[in-house]
SEDRENMAR-353276 format. One line per 8 residues: number of its first residue (from 1); their letters; for each residue x, y, z of C-alpha. Coordinates in steps of 0.05 Angstrom, whole numbers, plus 5000, padded with zeros to 4 digits. Layout:
BEGIN
NUM> a> X,Y,Z | ... .
//
This chain:
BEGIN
1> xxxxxxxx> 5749,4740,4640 | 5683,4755,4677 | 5702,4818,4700 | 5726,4840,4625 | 5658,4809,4598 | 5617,4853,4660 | 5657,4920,4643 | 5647,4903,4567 .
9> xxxxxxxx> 5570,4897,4577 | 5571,4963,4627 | 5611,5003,4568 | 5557,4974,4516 | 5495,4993,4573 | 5519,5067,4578 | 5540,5078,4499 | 5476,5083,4468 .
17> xxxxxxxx> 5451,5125,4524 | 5510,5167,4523 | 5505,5173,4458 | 5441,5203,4454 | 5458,5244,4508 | 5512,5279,4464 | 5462,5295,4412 | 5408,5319,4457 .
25> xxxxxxxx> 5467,5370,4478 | 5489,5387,4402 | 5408,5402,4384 | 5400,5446,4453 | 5470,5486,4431 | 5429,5482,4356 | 5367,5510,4375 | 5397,5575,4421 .
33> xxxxxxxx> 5440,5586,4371 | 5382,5589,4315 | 5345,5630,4364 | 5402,5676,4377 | 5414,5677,4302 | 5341,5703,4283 | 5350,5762,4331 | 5417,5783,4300 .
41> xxxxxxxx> 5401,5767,4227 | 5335,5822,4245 | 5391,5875,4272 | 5431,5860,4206 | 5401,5828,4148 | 5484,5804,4118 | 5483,5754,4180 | 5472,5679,4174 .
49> xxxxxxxx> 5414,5649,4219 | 5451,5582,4233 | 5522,5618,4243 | 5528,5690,4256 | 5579,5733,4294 | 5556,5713,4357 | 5554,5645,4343 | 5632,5620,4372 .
57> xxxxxxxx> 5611,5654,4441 | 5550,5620,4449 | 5574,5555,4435 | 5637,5570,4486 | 5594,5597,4528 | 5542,5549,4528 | 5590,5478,4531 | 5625,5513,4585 .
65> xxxxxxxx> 5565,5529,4635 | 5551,5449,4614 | 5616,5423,4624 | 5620,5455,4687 | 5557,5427,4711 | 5582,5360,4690 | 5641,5369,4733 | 5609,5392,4786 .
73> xxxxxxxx> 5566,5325,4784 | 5624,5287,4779 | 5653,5316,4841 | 5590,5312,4883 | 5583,5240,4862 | 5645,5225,4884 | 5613,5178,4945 | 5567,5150,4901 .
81> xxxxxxxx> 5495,5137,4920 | 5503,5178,4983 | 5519,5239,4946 | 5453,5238,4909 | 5415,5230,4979 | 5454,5286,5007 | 5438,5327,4954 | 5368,5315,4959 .
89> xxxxxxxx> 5365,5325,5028 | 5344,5251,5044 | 5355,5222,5114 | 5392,5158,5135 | 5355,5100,5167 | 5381,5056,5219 | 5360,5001,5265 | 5373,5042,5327 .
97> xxxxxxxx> 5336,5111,5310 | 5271,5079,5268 | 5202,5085,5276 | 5161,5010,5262 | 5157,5040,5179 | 5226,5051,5176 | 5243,4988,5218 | 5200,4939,5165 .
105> xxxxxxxx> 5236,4969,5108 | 5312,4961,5130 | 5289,4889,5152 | 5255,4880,5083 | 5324,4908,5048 | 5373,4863,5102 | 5333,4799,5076 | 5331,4809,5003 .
113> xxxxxxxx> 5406,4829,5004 | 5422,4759,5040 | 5374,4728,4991 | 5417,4761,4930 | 5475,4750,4963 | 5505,4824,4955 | 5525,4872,5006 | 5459,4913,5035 .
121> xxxxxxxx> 5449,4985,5006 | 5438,5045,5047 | 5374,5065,5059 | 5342,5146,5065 | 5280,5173,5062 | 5259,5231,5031 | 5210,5261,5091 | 5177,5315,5052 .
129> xxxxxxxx> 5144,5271,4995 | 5083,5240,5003 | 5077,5209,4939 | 5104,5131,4938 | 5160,5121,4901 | 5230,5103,4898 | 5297,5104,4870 | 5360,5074,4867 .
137> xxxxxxxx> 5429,5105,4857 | 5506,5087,4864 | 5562,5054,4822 | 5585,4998,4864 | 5564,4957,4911 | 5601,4995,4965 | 5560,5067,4951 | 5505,5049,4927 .
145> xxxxxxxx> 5433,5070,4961 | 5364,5062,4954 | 5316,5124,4974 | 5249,5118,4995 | 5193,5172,4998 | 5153,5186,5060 | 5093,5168,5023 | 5126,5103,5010 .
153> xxxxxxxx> 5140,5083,5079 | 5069,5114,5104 | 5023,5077,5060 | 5052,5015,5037 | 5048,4957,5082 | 5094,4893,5086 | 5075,4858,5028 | 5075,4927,4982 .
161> xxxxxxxx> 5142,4945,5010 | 5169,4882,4990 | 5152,4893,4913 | 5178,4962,4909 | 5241,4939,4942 | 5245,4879,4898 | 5241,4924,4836 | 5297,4968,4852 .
169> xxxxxxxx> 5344,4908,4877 | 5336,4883,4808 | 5354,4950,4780 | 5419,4938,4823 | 5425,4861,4807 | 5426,4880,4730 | 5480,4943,4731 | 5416,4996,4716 .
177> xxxxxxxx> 5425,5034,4780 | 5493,5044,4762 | 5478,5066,4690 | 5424,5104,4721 | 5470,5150,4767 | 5522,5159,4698 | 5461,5188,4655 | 5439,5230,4714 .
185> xxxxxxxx> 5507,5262,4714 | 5507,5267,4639 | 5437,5296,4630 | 5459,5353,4691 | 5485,5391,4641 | 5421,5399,4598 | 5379,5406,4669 | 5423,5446,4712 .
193> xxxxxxxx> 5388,5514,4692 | 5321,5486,4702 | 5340,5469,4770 | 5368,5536,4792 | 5316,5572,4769 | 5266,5527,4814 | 5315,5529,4873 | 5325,5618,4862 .
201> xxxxxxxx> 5250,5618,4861 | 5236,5576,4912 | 5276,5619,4956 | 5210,5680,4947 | 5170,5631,4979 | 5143,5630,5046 | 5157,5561,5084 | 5108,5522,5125 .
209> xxxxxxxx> 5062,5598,5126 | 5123,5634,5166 | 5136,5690,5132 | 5216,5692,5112 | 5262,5754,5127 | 5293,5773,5060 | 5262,5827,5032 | 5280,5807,4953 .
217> xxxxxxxx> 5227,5754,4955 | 5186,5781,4883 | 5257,5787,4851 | 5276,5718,4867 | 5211,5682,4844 | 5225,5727,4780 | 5291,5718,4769 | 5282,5647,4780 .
225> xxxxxxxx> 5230,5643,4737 | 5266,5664,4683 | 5323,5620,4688 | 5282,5564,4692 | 5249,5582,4626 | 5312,5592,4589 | 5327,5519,4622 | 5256,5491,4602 .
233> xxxxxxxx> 5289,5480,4532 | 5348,5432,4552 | 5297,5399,4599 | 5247,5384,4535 | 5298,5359,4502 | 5326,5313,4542 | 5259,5294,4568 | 5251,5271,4492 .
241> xxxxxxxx> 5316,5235,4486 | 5293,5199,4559 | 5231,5185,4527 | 5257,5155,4462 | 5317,5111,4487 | 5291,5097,4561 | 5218,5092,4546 | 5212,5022,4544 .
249> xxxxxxxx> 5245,4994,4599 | 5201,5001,4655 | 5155,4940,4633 | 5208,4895,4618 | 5235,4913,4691 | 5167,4894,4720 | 5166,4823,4687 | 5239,4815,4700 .
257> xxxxxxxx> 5219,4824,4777 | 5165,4786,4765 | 5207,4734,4752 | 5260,4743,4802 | 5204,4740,4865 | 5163,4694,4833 | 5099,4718,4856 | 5045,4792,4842 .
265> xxxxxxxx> 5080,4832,4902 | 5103,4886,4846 | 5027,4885,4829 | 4997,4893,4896 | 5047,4960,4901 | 5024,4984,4833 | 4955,4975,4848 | 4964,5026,4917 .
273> xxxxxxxx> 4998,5083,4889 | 4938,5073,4829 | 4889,5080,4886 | 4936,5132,4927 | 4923,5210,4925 | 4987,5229,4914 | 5004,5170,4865 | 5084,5175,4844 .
281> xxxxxxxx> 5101,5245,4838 | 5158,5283,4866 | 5158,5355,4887 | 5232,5363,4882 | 5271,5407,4841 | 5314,5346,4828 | 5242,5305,4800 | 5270,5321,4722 .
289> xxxxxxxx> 5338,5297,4742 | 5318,5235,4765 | 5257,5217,4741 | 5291,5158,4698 | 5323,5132,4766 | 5248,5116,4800 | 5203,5065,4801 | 5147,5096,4780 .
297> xxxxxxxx> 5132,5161,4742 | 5173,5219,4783 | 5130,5271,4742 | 5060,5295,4737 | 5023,5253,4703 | 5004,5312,4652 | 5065,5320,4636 | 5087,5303,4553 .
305> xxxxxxxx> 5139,5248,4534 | 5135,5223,4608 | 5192,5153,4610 | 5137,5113,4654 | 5080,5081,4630 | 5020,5102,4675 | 5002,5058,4729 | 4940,5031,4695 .
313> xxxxxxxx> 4978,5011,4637 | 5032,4975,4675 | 4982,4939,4719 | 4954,4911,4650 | 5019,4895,4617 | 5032,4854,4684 | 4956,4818,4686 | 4906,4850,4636 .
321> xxxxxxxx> 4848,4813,4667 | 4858,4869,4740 | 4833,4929,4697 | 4775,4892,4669 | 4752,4864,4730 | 4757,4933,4766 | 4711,4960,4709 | 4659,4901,4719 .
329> xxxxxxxx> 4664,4907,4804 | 4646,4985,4796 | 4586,4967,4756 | 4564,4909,4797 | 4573,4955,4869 | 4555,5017,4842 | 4487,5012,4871 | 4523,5013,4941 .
337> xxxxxxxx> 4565,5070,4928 | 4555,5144,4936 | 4548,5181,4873 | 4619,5201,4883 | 4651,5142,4890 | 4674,5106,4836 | 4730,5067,4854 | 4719,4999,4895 .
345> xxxxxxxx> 4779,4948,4910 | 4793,4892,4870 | 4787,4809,4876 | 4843,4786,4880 | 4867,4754,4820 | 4903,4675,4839 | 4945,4634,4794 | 4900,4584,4802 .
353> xxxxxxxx> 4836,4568,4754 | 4788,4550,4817 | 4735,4601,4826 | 4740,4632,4899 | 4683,4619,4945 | 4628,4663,4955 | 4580,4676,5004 | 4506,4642,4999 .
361> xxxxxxxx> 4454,4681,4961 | 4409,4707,4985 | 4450,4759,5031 | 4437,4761,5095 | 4413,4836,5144 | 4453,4853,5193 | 4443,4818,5259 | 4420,4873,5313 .
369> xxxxxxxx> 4416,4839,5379 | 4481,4804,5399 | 4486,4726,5399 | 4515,4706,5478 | 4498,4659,5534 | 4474,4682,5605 | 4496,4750,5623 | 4527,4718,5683 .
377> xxxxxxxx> 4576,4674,5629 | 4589,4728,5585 | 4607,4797,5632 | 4686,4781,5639 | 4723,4746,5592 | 4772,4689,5619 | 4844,4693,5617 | 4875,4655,5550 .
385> xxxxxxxx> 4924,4614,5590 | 4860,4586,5630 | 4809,4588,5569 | 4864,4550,5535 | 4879,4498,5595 | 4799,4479,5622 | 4780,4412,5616 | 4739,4396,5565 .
393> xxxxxxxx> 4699,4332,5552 | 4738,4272,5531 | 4691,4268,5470 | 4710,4332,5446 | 4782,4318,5456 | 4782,4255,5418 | 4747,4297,5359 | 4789,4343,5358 .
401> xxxxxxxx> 4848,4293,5345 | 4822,4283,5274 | 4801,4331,5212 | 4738,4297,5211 | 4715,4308,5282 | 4743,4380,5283 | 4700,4397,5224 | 4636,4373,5252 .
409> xxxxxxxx> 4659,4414,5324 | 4668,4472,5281 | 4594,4459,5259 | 4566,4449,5317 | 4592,4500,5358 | 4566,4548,5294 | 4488,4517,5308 | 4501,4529,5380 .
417> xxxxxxxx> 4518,4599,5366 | 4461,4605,5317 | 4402,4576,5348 | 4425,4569,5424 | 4390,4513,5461 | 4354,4490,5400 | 4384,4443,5358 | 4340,4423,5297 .
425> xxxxxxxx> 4329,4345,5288 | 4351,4339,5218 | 4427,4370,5240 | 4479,4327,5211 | 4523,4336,5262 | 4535,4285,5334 | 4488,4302,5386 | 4526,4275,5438 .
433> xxxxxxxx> 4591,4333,5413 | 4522,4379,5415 | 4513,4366,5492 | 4584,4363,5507 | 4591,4425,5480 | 4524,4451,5521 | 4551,4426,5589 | 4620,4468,5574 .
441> xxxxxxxx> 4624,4544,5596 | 4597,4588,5539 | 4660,4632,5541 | 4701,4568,5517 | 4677,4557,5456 | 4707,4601,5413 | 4773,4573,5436 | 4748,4502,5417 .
449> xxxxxxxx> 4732,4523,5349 | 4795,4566,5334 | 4843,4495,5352 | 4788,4457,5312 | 4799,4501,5253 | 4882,4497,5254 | 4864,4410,5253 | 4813,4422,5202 .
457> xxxxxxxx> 4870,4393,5147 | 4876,4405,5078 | 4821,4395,5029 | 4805,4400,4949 | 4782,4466,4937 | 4718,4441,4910 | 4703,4414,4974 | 4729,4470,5014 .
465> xxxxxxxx> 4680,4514,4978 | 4630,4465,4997 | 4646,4457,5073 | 4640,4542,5081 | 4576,4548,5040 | 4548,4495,5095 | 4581,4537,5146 | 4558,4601,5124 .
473> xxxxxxxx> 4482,4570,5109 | 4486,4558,5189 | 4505,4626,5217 | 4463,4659,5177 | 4400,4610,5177 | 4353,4667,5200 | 4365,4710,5141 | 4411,4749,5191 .
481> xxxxxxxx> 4489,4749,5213 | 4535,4779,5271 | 4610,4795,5269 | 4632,4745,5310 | 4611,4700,5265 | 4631,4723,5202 | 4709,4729,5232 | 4700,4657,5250 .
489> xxxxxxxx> 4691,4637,5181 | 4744,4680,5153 | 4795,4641,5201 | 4764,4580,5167 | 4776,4603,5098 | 4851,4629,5117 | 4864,4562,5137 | 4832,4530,5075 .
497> xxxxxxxx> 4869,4575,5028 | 4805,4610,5005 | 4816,4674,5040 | 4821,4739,4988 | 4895,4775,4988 | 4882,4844,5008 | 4872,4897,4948 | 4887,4967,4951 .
505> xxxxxxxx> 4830,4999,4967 | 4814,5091,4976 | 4791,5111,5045 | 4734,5156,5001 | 4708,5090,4961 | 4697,5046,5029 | 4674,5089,5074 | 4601,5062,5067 .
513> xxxxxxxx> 4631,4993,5087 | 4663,5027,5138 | 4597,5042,5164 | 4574,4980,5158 | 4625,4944,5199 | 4613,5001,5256 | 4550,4979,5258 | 4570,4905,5259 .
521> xxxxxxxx> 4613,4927,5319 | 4557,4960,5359 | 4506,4900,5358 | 4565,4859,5385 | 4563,4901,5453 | 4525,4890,5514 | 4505,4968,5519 | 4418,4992,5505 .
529> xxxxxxxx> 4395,5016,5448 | 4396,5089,5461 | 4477,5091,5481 | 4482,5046,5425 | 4464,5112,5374 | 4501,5157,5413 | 4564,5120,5413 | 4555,5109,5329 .
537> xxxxxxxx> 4548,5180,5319 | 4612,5188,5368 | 4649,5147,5324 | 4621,5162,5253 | 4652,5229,5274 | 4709,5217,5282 | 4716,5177,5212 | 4674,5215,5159 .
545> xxxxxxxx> 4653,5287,5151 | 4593,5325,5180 | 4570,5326,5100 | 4582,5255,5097 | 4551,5236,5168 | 4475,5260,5139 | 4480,5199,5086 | 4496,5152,5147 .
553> xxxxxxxx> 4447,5173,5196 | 4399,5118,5196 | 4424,5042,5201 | 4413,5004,5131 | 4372,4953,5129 | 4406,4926,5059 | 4433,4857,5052 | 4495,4853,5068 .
561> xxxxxxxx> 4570,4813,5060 | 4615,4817,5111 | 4667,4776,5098 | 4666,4823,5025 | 4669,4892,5074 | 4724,4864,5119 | 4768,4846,5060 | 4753,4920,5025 .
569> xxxxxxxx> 4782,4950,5092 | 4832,4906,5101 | 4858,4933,5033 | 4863,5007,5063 | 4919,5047,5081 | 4958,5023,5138 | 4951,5084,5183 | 4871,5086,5156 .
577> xxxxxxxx> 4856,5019,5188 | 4902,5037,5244 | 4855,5103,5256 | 4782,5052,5250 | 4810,4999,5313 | 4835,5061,5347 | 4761,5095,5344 | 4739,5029,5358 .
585> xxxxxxxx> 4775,5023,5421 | 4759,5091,5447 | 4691,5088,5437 | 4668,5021,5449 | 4719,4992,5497 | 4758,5039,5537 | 4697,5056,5586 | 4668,4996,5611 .
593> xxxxxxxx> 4677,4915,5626 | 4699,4876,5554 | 4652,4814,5552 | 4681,4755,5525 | 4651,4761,5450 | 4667,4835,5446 | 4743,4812,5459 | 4740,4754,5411 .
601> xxxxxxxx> 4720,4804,5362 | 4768,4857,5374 | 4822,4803,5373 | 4799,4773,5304 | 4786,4842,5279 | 4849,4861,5292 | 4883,4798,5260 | 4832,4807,5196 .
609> xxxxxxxx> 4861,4870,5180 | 4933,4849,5184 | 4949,4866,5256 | 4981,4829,5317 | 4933,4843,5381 | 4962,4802,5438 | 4989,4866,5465 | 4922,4892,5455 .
617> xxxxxxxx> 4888,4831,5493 | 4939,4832,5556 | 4920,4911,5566 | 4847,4900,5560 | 4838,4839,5610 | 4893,4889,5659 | 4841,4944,5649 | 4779,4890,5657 .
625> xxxxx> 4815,4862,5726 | 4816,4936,5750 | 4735,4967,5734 | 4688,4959,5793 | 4624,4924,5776 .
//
């Protein structure tokens, strides 16, 4: 009985559509008939408009060229999903032949299909768009596929890829990918001559600038060009009939998925194709056919009677308060924009009523002379293994065996950091930890307060909040803060629960952060002033524009947040924050000895922006062992 009840509720799914369908085909065969009619009942006047002599060989002529089409679907479906990818030109992934992208999304797909319990789809790409998207196609289990777009697998990281994957394995979970791959068939036959025409007219077209050797290139574009207009009429329509019996699906697919995951993934993918260039759209000649098939819209965005929503409208159906916030953060950081920008990321939004934690007021300038111990303690940074394995005090030890006593290690080594071998009198914290600490090699105390913070145990939020504002009162006593000091405190807030998710964020609205945390870099290295310039405008060339680089020639001297910059970057593209550690590395720490704060930073950089870096760490103390002093 199942079964009968499933294929009952499949045959009820595709009826309505179908339906529809079949009039969107009697109102195309209508309206060229009408059309046809005019011009004949202008030749002779005795003629009907609606049904005239030509009339029984247009309508033959017309159902034929659609039935055929139809047919021809039919055929080319006949392996389902993978027929669809074929035709589109899409290419398989696999484990064996993957590039890291590719790799994180068939890993993504193998765990949600164990998770759902149903047999893993095929996966392709489609490696000429750039836009992210994705759709999902196939009439059983066994055929069925989802594509991905370049763009997709490019610009969306883990926790983006998840959501759109999530979205079209509920398509599959609820039958709609298989409905979806049925109407594409059935709508072929009012979209087939669009498609030829773009297909003969594409053929006139250079590709990639090398000139092609047919010499019928103008005839093609024209004769294409014409076919697609006489198809532009079946595509209207059933654009319309999309519009009208599909249009409102797509938000109750993003609560349904909602649902299903149980958490915002499918908002955190929204909000990056909303910030992306490309957004959505496909450049296909297939992007009519199966524009009701993708996650998002497959059109332009100009376009009439589109079946998505737009991105901003979907974002607010999921949480209304996103777009509204994004309005009042553009206001509020306008000031530190550049005319052009617009666009800065958003808070993220928690399920929770607590206010997140924000840094003391007033900001803080930008430390310019690095916080370290004796040059002699800080040229060469110590091995993990043996940073991790010196003996340490047995007072420390026995502090660090409790929350309490890790907290106030935390604190301490913070005031050590801050004001060195001055300790003011009115310090809540132990002196005797305070000269413990002292006696211990500078170079180990980062270590110390990375275990402290793991034992630091779980607090109310109220006095989480609490314990950072004292923390962050510390490290920037002076009215000034370093790097290193900030990413300490964002390991404290990870651990506490109070660090920001990642937003999708524009490489063109940070890039003034971007500058900011360059800077932060260069005041953590142990190089003079004057290289100090040269190696910013190095890298501030490599990141912005020679237009841009005349706004950023002088270091600001504006307060500053940097626990608010590092979370705006962290919300960049994968490959842009990729391209920033890269310059990083090139310029600051390819040349000379790494001292042991410039590797603590690099390592918590790279972790702050979403990135393993032991790799990283093992080839720079290799390089370190090997430069001559």
């Amino acid at each position: 009985m199942p079964s009968v009840g499933s294929a009952f509720t499949q045959n009820k799914n595709i009826l309505w559509p179908a339906s529809f369908c079949f009039i969107a085909v009697f109102l195309t065969i209508f309206i060229i008939n009408t059309v046809v009619g005019l011009i004949v009942y202008y030749i002779d006047s005795t003629q009907s408009i609606f049904w005239h002599v030509l009339s029984p060989y247009l309508v033959i002529l017309v159902l034929s060229i659609m039935l055929i089409s139809v047919l021809y679907e039919f055929y080319m479906f006949r392996t389902g999903g993978h027929s669809l990818a074929k035709q589109m030109g899409a290419r398989r992934l696999s484990f064996v032949e993957s590039i890291p992208e590719e790799s994180a999304a068939l890993k993504i797909t193998q765990q949600l299909a164990d998770n759902f319990l149903i047999e893993t789809p095929a996966m392709y790409v489609l490696p000429d768009e750039v836009g992210v998207n994705a759709l999902t196609a196939g009439f059983s289990p066994n055929d069925t596929v989802i594509i991905l777009t370049w763009g997709a697998l490019q610009n969306l990281d883990e926790l983006e890829l998840y959501g759109l994957l999530c979205h079209e394995f509920n398509k599959i979970l609820s039958g709609e990918s298989a409905e979806n791959t049925r109407l594409k068939i059935l709508y072929s036959s009012l979209t087939t001559f669009s498609q030829w025409g773009s297909k003969i007219a594409k053929s006139g077209f250079y590709r990639n600038g090398t000139p092609r050797e047919n010499k019928f290139e103008t005839l093609y574009v024209a004769m294409g060009a014409v076919i697609w207009l006489v198809g532009s009429l079946g595509v209207l329509i059933s654009r319309f009939i999309k519009f009208i019996s599909l249009g409102g699906r797509t938000y109750k697919n993003d609560q349904k998925t909602r649902r299903l995951i149980q958490n915002d993934a499918n908002i955190q993918t929204l909000l990056r194709i909303y910030v992306h260039a490309s957004g959505s759209q496909f450049y296909s000649e297939y992007a009519e056919s199966i524009s009701h098939m993708c996650f998002a819209n497959a059109l332009s965005p100009q376009n009439w009677l589109n079946i998505h929503p737009s991105i901003e409208q979907r974002i607010y159906e999921l949480n209304p308060s996103l777009i509204q916030d994004l309005q009042l953060e553009n206001l509020k950081k306008l000031k530190n924009q550049p005319l052009f920008s617009l666009f800065r990321s958003l808070e993220d939004v928690s399920n929770e009523t607590c206010l997140m934690w924000s840094s003391p007021q007033p900001l803080p300038l930008l430390r310019l002379s690095p916080i370290s111990f004796a040059i002699k303690d800080a040229v060469k940074p110590l091995n993990p293994e043996i940073r991790a394995n010196m003996a340490r005090p047995e007072l420390i030890e026995r502090a660090l065996q409790t929350a309490t006593g890790s907290r106030e290690v935390m604190v301490a080594i913070l005031m050590i950091r801050q004001y060195r071998e001055f300790i003011p009198t009115e310090a809540e914290v132990s002196r005797a930890i305070v000269d413990s600490l002292l006696n211990l090699d500078g170079r180990v105390h980062i270590s110390i307060f990375r275990q402290a913070c793991k034992n630091v145990g779980g607090m109310p939020h109220t006095v989480a909040r609490q314990f950072l504002m004292k923390m962050a009162r510390i490290i920037q006593e002076d009215g000034e803060i370093g790097l290193l000091d900030a990413l300490l405190l964002e390991c404290v807030k990870y651990e506490l629960n109070l660090l920001p998710i990642h937003t999708p964020t524009a490489l063109e609205e940070v890039k003034p952060q971007i500058v900011r945390l360059i800077d932060a870099l260069l005041h953590v290295q142990q190089i003079n002033s004057d290289n100090q310039l040269e190696v910013r405008e190095r890298i501030l060339k490599r990141i912005v524009t020679q237009k841009e680089l005349d706004m950023y020639t002088e270091i600001s001297d504006e307060p500053i947040d940097l626990a608010e910059i590092l979370n705006d970057i962290a919300g960049l593209l994968l490959r842009d924050r990729l391209i920033i550690l890269s310059v990083a590395e090139i310029c600051l720490w390819s040349d000379r000895i790494i001292t042991q704060d410039e590797l603590d930073v690099m390592e918590l950089l790279y972790w702050r922006l979403g990135f393993q870096s032991d790799d990283i760490l093992d080839q720079m103390h290799k390089k370190n062992s090997l430069v001559i002093v």
